[in-house]
N, C-alpha and C positions, 0 to 999 in steps of 0.2 A: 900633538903627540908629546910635544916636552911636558905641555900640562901634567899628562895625564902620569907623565913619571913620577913629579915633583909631586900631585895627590900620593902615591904609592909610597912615594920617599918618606912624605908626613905621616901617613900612618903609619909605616913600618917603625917610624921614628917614638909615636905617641905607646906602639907594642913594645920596646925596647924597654923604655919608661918601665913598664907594667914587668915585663918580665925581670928588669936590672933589679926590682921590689921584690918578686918572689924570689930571685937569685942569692940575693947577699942577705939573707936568713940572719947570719951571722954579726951582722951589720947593725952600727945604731941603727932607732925606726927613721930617726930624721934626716941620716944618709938615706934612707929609701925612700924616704917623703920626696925628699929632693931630687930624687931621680926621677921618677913620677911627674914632678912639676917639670924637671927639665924636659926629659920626652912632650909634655904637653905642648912649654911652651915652641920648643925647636919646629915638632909637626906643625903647629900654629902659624908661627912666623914663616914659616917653609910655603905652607898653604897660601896661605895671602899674597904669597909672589905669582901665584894663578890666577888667571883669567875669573876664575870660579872662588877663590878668594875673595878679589876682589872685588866679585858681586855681591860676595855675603857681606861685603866692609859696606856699600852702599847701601845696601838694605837693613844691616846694623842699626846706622846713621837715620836711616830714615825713621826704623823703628824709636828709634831714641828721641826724635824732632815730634813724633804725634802724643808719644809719653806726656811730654810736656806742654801738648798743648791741652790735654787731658784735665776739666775743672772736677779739682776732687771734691769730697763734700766736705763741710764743717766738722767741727768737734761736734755741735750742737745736733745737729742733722743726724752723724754714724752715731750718737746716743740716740737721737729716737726711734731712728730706725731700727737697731738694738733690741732697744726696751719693745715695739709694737712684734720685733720676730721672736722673740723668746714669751710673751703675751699669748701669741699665736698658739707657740709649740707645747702652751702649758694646757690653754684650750684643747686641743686636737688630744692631747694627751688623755685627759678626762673624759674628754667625748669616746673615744678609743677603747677608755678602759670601762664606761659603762656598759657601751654596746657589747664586747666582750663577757663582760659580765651575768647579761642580759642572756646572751648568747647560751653561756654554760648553764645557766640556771634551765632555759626552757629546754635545753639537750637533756639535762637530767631530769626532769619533771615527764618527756618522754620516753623515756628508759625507764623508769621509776626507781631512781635511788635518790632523788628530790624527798623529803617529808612533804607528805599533804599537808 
């Protein structure tokens, strides 16, 4: 049950943010930026003292451990793979606009506003 106050706390904490920014109008923006960040950061920190925080810290951590083990590809690689998708998409494009083309012409040749 305490959890699920401490969830309410953080977010009523994270709205407070949000409303202190529509509230002080008046206000530099970066006094409102800041309120913003703080509501974020307080419900955050608030959060994490939860059981349900906590899991997210674990599975954070975990997501960050597979990231890395993640083989990215070369420079050489994301250029040709690059160069053969944009190749592609220049084909498909032509192919597209003859059919199209193809398309309109036999439409109008069936209507008859095509010249014989």
């Amino acid at each position: 049950m305490v959890d699920k106050i401490k969830v309410v706390v953080a977010a009523l904490l994270v709205v407070a943010g949000i409303v202190a920014f529509h509230y002080f109008t008046d206000k530099l923006l970066i006094v409102r930026v800041l309120a913003v960040f703080g509501g974020l950061i307080a419900g955050g920190l608030l959060f994490l003292t939860t059981a349900w925080g906590q899991q997210f810290k674990v599975y954070a951590l975990e997501a960050v451990g597979e990231a890395r083990k993640v083989v990215w590809p070369t420079r050489k690689e994301t250029l040709q793979t690059t160069a053969i998708v944009f190749v592609f998409v220049v084909i498909m494009a032509l192919f597209l606009w003859v059919v199209d083309a193809s398309l309109l012409w036999i439409v109008k040749k069936l209507i008859g506003r095509g010249e014989l």
